[in-house]
VMD Tcl script that builds the backbone (N, CA, C; Angstrom):
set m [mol new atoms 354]
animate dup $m
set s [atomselect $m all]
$s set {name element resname resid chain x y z} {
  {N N UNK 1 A 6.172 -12.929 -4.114}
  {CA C UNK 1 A 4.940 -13.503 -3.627}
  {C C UNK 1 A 4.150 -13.974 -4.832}
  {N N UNK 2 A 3.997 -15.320 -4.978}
  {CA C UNK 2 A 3.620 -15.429 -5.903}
  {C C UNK 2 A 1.903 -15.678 -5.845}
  {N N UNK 3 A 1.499 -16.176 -4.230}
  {CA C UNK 3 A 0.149 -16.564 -3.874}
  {C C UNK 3 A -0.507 -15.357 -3.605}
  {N N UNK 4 A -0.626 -15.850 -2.074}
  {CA C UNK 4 A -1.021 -14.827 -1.163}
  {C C UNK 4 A -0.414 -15.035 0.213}
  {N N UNK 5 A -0.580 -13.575 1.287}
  {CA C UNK 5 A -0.900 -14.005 2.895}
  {C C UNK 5 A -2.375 -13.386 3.026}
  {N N UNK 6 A -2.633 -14.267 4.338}
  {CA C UNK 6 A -3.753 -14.462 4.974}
  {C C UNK 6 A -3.339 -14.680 6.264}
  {N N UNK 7 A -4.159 -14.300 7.434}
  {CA C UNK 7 A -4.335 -14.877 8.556}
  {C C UNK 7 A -5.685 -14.344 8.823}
  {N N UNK 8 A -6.096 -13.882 10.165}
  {CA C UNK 8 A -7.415 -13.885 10.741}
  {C C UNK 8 A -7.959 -12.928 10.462}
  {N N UNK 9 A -6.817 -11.911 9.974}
  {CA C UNK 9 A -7.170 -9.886 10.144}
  {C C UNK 9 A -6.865 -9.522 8.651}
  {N N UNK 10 A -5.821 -10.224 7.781}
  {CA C UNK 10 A -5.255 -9.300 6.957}
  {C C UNK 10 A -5.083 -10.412 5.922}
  {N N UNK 11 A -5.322 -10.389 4.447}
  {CA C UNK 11 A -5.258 -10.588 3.280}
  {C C UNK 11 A -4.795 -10.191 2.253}
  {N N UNK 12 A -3.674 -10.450 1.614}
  {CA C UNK 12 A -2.729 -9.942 0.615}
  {C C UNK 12 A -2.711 -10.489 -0.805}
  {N N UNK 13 A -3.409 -10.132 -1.847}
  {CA C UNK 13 A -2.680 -10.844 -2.842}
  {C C UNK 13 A -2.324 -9.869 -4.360}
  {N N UNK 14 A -1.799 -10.309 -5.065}
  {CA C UNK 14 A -1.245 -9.766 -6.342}
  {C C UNK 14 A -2.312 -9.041 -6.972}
  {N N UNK 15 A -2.085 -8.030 -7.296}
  {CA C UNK 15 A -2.831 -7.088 -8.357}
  {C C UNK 15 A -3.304 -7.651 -9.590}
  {N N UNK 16 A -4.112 -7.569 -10.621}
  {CA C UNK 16 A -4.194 -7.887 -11.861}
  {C C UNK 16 A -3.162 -7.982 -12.581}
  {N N UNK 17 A -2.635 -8.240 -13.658}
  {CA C UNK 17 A -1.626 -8.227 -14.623}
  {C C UNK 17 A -1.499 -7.142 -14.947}
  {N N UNK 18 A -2.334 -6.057 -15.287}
  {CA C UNK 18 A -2.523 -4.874 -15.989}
  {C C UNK 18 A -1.963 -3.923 -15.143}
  {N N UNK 19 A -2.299 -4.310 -13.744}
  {CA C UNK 19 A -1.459 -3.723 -12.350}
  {C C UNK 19 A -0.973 -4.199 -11.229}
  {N N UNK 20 A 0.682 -4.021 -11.847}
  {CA C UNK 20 A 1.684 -4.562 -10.709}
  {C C UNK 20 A 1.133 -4.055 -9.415}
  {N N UNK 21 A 1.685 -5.156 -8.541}
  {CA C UNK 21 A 1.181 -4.500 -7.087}
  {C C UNK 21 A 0.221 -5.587 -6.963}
  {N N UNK 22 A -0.339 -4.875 -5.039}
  {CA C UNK 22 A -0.914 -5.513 -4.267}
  {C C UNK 22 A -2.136 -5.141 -3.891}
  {N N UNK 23 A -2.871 -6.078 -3.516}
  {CA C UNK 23 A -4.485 -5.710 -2.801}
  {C C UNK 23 A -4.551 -5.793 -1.586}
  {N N UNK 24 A -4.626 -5.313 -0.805}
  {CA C UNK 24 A -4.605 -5.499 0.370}
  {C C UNK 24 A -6.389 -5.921 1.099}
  {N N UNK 25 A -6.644 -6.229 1.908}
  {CA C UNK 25 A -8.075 -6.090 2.804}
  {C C UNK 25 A -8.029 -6.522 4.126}
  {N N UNK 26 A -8.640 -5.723 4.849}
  {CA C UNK 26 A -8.749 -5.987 6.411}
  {C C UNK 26 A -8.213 -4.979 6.928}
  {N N UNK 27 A -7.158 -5.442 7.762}
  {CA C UNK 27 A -6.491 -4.245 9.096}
  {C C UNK 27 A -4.659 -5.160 8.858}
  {N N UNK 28 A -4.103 -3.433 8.300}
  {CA C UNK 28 A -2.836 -4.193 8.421}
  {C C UNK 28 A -2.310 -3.514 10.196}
  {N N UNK 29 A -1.509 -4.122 10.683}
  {CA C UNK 29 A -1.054 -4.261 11.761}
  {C C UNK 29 A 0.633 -4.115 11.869}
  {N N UNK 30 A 1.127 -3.680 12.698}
  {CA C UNK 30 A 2.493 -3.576 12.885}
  {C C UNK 30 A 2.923 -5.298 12.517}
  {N N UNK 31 A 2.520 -6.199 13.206}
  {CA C UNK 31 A 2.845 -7.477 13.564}
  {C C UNK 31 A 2.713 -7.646 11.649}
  {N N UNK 32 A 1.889 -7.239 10.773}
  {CA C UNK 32 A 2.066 -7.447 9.408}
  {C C UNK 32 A 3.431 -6.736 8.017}
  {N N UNK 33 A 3.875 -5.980 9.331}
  {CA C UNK 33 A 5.072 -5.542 8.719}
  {C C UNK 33 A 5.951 -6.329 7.554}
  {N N UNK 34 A 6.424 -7.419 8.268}
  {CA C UNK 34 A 7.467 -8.695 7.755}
  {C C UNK 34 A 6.309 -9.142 6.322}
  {N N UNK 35 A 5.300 -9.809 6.703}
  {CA C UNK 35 A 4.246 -10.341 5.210}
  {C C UNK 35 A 4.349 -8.757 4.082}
  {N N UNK 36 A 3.894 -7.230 4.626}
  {CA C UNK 36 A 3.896 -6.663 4.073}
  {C C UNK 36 A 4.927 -6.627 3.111}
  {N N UNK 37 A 6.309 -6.355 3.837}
  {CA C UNK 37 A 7.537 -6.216 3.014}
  {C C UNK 37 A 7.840 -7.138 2.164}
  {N N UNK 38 A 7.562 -8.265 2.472}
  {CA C UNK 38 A 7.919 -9.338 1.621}
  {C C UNK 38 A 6.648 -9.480 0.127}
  {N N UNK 39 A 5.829 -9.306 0.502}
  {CA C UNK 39 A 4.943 -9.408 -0.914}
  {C C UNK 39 A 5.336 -8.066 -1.380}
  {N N UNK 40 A 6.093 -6.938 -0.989}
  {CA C UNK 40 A 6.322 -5.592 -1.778}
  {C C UNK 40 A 7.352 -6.317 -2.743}
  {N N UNK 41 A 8.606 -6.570 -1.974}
  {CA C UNK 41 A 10.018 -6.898 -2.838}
  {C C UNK 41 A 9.773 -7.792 -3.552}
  {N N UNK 42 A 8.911 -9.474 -3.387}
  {CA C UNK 42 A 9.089 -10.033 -4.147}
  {C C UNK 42 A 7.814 -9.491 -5.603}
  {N N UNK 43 A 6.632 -9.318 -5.058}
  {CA C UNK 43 A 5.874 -9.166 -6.334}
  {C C UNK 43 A 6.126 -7.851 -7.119}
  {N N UNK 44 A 7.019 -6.727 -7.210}
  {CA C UNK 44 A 7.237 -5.529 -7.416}
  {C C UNK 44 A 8.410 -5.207 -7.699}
  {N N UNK 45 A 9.333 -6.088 -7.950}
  {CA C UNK 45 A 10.868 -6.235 -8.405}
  {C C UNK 45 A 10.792 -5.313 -10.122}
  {N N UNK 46 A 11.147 -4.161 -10.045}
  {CA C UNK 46 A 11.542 -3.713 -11.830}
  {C C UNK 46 A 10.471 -3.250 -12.708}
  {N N UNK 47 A 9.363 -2.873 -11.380}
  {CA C UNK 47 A 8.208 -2.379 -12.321}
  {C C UNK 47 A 8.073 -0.863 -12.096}
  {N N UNK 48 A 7.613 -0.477 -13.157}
  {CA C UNK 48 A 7.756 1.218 -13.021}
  {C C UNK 48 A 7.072 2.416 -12.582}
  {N N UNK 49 A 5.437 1.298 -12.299}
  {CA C UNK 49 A 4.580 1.862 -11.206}
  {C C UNK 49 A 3.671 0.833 -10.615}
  {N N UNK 50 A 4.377 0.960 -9.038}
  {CA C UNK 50 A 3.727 -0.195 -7.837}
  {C C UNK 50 A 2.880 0.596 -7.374}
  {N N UNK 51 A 1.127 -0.182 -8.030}
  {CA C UNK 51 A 0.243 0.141 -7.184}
  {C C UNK 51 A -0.548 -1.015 -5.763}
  {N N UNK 52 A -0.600 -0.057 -5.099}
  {CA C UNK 52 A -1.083 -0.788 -3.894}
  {C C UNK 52 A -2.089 -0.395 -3.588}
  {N N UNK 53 A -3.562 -1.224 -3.654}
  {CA C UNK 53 A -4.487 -0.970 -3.267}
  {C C UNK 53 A -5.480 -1.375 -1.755}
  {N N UNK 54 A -5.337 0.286 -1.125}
  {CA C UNK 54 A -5.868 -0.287 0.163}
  {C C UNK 54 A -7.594 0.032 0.628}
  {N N UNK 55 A -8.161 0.467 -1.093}
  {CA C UNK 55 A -9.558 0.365 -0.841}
  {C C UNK 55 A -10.015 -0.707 0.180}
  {N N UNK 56 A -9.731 -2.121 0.249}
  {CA C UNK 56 A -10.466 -2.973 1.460}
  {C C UNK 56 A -9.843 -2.913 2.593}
  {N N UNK 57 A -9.066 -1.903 2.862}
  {CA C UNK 57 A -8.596 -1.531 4.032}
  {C C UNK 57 A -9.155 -0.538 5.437}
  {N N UNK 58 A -9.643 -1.740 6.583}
  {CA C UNK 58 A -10.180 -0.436 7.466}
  {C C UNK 58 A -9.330 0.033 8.733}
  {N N UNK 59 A -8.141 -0.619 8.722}
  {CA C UNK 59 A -7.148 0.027 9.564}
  {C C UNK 59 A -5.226 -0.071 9.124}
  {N N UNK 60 A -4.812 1.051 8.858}
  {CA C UNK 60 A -3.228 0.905 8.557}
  {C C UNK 60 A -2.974 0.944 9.791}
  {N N UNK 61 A -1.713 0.573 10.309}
  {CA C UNK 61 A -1.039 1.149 11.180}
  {C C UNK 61 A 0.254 1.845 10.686}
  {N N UNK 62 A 0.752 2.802 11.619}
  {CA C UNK 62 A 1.522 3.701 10.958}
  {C C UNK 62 A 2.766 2.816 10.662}
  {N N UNK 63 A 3.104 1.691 11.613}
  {CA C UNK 63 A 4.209 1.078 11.602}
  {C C UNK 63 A 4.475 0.479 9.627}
  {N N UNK 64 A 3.222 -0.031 9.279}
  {CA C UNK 64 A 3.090 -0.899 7.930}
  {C C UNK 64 A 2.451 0.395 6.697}
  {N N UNK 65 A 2.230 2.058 7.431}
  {CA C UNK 65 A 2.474 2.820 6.286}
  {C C UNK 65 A 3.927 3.368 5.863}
  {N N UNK 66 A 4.796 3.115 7.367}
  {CA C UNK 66 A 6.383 3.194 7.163}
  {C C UNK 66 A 6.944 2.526 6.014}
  {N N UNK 67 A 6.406 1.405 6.082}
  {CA C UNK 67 A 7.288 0.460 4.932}
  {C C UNK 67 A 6.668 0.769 3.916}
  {N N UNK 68 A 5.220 1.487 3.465}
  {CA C UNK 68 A 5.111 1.882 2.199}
  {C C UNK 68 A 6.061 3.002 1.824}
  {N N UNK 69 A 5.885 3.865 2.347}
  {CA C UNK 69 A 7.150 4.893 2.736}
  {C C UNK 69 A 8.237 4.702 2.160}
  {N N UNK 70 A 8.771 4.028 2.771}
  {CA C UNK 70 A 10.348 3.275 3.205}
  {C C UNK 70 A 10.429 2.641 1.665}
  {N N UNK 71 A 9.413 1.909 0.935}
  {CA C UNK 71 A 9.548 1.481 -0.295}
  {C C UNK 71 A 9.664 2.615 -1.667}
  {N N UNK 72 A 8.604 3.609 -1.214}
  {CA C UNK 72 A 8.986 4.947 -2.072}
  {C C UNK 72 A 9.921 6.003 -2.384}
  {N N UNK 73 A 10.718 5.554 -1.200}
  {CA C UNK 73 A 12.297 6.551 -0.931}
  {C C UNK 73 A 12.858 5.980 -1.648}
  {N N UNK 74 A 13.134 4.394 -1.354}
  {CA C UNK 74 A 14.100 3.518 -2.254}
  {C C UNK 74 A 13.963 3.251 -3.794}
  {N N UNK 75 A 12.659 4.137 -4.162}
  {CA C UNK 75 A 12.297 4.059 -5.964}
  {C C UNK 75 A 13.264 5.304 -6.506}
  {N N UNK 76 A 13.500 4.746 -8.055}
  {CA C UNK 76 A 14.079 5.644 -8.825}
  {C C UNK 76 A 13.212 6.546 -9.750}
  {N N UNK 77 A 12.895 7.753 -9.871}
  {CA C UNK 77 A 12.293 7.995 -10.687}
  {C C UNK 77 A 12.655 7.742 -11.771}
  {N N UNK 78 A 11.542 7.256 -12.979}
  {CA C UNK 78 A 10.347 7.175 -13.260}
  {C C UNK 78 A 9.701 6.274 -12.507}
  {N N UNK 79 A 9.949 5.480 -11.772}
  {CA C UNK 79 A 9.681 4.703 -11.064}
  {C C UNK 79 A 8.690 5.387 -9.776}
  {N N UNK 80 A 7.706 4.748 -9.092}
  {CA C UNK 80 A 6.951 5.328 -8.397}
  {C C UNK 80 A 6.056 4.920 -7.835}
  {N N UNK 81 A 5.268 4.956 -6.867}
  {CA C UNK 81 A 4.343 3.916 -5.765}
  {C C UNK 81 A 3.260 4.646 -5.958}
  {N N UNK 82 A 2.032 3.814 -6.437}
  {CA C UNK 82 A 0.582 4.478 -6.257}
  {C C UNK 82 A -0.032 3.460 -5.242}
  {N N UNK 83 A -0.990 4.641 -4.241}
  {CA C UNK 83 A -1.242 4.141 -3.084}
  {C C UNK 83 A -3.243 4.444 -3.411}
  {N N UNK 84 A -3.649 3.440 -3.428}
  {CA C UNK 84 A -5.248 3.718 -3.599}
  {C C UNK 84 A -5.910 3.367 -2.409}
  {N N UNK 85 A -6.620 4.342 -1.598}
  {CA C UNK 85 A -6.775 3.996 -0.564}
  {C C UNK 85 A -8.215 4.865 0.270}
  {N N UNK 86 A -9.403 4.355 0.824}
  {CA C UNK 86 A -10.157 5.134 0.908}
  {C C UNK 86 A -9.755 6.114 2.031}
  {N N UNK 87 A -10.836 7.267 1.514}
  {CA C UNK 87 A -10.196 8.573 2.767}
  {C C UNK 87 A -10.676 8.496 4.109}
  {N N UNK 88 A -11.370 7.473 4.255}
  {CA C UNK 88 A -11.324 7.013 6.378}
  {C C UNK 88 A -9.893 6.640 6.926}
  {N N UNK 89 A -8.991 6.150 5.725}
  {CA C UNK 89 A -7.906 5.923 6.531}
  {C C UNK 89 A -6.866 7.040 6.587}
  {N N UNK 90 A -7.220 8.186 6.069}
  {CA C UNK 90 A -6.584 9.692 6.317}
  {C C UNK 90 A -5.106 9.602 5.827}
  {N N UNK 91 A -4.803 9.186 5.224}
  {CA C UNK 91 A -3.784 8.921 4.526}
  {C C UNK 91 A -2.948 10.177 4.096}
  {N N UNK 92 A -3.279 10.525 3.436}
  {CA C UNK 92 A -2.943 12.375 3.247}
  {C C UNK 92 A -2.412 13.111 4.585}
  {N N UNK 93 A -3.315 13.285 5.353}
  {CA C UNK 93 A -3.041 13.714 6.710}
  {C C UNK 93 A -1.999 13.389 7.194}
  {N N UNK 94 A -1.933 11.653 7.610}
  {CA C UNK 94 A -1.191 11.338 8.321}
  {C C UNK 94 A 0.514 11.337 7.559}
  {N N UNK 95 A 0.633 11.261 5.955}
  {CA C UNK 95 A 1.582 11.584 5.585}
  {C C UNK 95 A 2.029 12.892 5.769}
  {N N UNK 96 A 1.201 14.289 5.745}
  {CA C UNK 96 A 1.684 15.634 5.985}
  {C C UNK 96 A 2.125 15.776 6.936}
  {N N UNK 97 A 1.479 15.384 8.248}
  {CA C UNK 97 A 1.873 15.175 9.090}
  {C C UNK 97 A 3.111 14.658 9.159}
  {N N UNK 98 A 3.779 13.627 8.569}
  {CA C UNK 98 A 5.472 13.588 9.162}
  {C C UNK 98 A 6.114 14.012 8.319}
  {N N UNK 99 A 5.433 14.901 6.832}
  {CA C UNK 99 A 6.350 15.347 5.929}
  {C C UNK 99 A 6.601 14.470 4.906}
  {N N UNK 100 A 5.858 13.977 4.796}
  {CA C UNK 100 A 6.443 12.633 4.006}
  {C C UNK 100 A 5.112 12.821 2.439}
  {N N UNK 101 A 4.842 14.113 2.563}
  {CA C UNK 101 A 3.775 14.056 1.708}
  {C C UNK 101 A 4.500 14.984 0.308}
  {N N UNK 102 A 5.788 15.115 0.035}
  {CA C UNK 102 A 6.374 15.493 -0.716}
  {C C UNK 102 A 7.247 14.623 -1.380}
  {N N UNK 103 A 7.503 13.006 -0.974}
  {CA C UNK 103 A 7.848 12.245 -1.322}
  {C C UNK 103 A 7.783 12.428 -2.884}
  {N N UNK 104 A 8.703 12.344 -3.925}
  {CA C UNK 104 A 8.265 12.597 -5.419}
  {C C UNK 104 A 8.357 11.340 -6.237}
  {N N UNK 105 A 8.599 9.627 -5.406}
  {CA C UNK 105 A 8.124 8.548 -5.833}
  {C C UNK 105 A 6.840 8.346 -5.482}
  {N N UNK 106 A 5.835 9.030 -4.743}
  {CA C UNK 106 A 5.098 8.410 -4.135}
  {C C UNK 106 A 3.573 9.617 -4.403}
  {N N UNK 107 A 2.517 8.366 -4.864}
  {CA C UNK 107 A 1.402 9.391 -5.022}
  {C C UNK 107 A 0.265 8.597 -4.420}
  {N N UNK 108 A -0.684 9.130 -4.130}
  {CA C UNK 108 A -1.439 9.040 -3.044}
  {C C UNK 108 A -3.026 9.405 -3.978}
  {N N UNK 109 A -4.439 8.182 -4.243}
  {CA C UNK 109 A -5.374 8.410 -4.457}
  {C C UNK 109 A -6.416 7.855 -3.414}
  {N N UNK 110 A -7.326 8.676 -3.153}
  {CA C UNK 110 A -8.030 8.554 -2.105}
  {C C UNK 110 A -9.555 8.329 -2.967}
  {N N UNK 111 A -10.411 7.672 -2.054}
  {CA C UNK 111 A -11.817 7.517 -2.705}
  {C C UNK 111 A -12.665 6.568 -1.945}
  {N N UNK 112 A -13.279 6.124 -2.170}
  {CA C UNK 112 A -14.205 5.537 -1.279}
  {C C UNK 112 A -14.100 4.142 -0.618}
  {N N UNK 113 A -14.131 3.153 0.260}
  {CA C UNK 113 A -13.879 2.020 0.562}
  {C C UNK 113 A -14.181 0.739 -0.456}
  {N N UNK 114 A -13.733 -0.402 -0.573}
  {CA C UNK 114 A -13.711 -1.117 -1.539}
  {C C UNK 114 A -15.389 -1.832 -0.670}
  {N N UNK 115 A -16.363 -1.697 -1.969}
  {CA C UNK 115 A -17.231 -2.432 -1.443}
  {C C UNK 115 A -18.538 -1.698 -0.885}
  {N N UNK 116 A -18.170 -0.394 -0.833}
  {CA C UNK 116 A -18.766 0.825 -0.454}
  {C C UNK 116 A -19.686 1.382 -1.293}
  {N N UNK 117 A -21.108 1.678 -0.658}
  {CA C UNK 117 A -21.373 2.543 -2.332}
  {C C UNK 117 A -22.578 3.702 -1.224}
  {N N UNK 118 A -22.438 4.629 -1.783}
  {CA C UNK 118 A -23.418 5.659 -0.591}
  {C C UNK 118 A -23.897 6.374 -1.839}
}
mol reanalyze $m
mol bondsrecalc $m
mol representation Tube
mol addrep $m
């Protein structure tokens, strides 16, 4: 991915240089699965930590936290997925919940919404 996706709900584009990976904002959606996967593989090919940031994120669905998932199984360590993401979207939880919170490619920072300030 070298641009971005966009449609009405959901906005994707490349991380800074300094950090591989993606930005996400809006509401990802099952139906965003296919855009998701595809800006993972192509912008994240051989890097040794994919961060994905879902601070502007106010709804995952579980279907499009699968494929974050699904991308962290398939890493080699040292290799490894950082997931930045505020804690309304329970992220933690919902990974313990299927067990998936022992994943040892995959780390998980939680904090406040992008844009947020209380």
């Amino acid at each position: 991915m070298h641009g971005y996706f966009a449609d009405d709900l959901l906005l994707i584009v490349p991380s800074t240089p300094a950090a591989e990976g993606l930005c996400l904002f809006g509401e990802v959606l099952g139906e965003h699965k296919g855009a998701l996967a595809m800006a993972l593989t192509t912008q994240c090919r051989g890097t040794q930590e994919i961060t994905i940031d879902l601070t502007g994120v106010h709804y995952l669905a579980n279907s499009a936290l699968e494929i974050l998932v699904a991308l962290a199984k398939n890493l080699q360590p040292p290799q490894r997925l950082l997931i930045r993401a505020a804690s309304e979207l329970a992220l933690r939880e919902r990974l313990t919940a299927r067990g998936w919170d022992g994943i040892e490619t995959l780390r998980l920072t939680e904090g406040q919404a992008h844009g947020r300030s209380e």
